[in-house]
C-alpha beads as a LAMMPS data file, in Angstrom:
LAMMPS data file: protein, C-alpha beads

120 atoms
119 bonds

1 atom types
1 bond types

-500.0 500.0 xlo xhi
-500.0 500.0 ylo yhi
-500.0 500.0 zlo zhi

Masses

1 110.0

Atoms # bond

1 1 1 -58.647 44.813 282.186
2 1 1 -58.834 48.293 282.812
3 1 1 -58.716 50.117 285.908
4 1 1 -59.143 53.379 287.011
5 1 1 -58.945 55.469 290.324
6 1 1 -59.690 58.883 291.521
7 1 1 -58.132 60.559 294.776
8 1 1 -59.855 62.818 296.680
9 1 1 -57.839 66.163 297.064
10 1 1 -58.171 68.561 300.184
11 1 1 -57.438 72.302 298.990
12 1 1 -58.560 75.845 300.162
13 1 1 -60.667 76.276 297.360
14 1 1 -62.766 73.255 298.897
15 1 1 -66.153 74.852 299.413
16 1 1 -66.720 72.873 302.141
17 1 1 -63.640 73.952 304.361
18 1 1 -64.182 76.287 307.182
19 1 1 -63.264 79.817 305.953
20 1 1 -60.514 81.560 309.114
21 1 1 -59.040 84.203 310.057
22 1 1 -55.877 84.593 311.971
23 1 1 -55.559 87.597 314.225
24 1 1 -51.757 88.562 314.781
25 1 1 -50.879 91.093 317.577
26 1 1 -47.449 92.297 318.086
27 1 1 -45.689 94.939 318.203
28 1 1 -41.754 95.970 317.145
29 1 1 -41.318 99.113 319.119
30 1 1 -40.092 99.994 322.442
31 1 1 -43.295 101.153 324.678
32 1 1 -41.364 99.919 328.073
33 1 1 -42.274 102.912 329.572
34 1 1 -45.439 103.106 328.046
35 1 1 -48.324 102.728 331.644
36 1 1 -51.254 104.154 329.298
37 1 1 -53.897 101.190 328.942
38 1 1 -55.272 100.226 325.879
39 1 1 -58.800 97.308 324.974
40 1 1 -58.470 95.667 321.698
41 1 1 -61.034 94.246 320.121
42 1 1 -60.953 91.864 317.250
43 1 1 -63.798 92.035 314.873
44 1 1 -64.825 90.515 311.952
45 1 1 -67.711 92.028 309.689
46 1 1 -69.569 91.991 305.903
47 1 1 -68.843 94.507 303.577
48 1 1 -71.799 96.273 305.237
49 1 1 -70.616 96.562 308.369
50 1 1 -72.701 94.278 309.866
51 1 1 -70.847 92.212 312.518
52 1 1 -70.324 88.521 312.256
53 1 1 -68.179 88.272 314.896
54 1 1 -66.309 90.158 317.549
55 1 1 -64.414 89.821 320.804
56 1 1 -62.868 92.098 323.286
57 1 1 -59.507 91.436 324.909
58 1 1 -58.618 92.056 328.427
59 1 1 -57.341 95.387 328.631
60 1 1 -53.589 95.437 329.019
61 1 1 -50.639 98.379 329.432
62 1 1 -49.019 99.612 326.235
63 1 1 -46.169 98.404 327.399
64 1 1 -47.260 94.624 327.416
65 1 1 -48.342 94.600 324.116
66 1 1 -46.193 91.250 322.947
67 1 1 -43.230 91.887 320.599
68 1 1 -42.946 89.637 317.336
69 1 1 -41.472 86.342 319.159
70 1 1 -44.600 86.295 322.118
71 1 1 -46.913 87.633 319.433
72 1 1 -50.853 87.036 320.543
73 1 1 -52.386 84.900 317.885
74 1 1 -56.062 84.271 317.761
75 1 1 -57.663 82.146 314.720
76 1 1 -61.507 82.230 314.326
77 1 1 -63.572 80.411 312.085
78 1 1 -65.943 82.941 310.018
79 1 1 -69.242 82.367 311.134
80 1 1 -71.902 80.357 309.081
81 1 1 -68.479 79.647 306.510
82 1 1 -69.885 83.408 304.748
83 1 1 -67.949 83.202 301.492
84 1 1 -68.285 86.830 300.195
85 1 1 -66.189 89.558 300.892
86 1 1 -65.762 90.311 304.921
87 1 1 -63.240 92.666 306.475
88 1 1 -61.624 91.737 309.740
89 1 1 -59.446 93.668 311.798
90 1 1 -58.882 95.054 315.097
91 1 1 -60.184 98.098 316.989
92 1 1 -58.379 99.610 319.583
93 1 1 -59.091 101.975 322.460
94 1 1 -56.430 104.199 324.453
95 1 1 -57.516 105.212 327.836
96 1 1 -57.664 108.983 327.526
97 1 1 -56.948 109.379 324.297
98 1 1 -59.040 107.933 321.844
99 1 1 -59.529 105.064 319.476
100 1 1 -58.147 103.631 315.715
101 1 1 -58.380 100.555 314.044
102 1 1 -56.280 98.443 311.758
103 1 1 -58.491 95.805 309.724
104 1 1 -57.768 93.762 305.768
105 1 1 -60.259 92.688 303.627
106 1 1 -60.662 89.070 302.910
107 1 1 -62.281 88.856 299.471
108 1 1 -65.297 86.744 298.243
109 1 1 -64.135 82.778 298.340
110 1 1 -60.957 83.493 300.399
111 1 1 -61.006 80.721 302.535
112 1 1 -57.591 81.833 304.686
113 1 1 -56.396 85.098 305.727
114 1 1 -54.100 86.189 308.366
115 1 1 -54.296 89.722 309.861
116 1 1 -50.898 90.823 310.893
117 1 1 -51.240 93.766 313.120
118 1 1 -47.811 95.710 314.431
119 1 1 -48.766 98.104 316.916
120 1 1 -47.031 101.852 316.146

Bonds

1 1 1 2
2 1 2 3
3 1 3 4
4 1 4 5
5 1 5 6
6 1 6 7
7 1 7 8
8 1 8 9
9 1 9 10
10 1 10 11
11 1 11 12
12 1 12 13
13 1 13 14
14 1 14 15
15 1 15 16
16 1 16 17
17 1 17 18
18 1 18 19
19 1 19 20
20 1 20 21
21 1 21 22
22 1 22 23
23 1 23 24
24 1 24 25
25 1 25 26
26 1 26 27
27 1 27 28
28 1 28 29
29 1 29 30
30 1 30 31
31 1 31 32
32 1 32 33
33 1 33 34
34 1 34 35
35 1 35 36
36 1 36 37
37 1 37 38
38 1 38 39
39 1 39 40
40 1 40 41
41 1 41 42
42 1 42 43
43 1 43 44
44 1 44 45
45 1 45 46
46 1 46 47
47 1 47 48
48 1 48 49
49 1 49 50
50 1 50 51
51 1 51 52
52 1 52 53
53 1 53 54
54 1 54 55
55 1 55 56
56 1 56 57
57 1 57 58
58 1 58 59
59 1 59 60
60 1 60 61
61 1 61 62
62 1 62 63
63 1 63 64
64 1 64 65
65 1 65 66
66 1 66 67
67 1 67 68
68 1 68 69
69 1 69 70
70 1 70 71
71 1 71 72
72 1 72 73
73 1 73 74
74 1 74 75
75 1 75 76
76 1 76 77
77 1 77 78
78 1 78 79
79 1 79 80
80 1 80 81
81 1 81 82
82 1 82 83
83 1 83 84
84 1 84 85
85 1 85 86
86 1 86 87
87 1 87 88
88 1 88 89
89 1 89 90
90 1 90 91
91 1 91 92
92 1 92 93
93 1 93 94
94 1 94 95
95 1 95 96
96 1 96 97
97 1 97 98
98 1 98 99
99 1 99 100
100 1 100 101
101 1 101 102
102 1 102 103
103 1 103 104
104 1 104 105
105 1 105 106
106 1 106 107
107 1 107 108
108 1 108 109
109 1 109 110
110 1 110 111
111 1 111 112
112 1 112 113
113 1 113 114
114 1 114 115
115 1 115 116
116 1 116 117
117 1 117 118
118 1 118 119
119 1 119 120
């Protein structure tokens, strides 16, 4: 008698597992007496710069931007699973003063990425 089995095995690299991204906000300095205000939005986009997804956060003081341990975490799913190459980030505006941005590339069949973001 011969017998044979087969188990199924769940990995990243299972094309049918939602591809995420995982928005980390923190910061490690000091802006206590920081009153200035400051938007972030989080954005992720194809290589094109065509947006798949975006959102804007409340706007906050500098100074209430979370250190490491209350760190703001946000995970999205990428839209329609897109499997090539996307950049995701975040986009920042200070009242007054202007805006930057701090985004990572996730490459083509990357189905996990986290975007750690400490404020400077």
């Amino acid at each position: 008698m011969l017998m044979a089995s087969c188990k199924k095995s769940t990995t990243t690299t299972d094309p049918a597992a939602p591809r995420k991204i995982k928005f980390i906000l923190y910061t490690n300095k000091d802006f206590s007496g920081d009153n200035g205000n400051i938007q972030f939005r989080l954005s992720i986009q194809k290589s094109s710069n065509q947006t798949l997804w975006d959102s804007v956060l409340p706007p906050m003081r500098i100074k209430d931007i979370p250190d490491l341990a209350h760190k703001l975490v946000v995970e999205k799913a990428v839209p329609d699973n897109y499997d090539a190459a996307i950049k995701a980030g975040f986009y920042y505006t200070i009242e007054n003063v202007g805006y930057s941005w701090h985004y990572d590339i996730s490459n083509e069949g990357e189905k996990y990425k986290e975007i750690p973001f400490n404020f400077q």
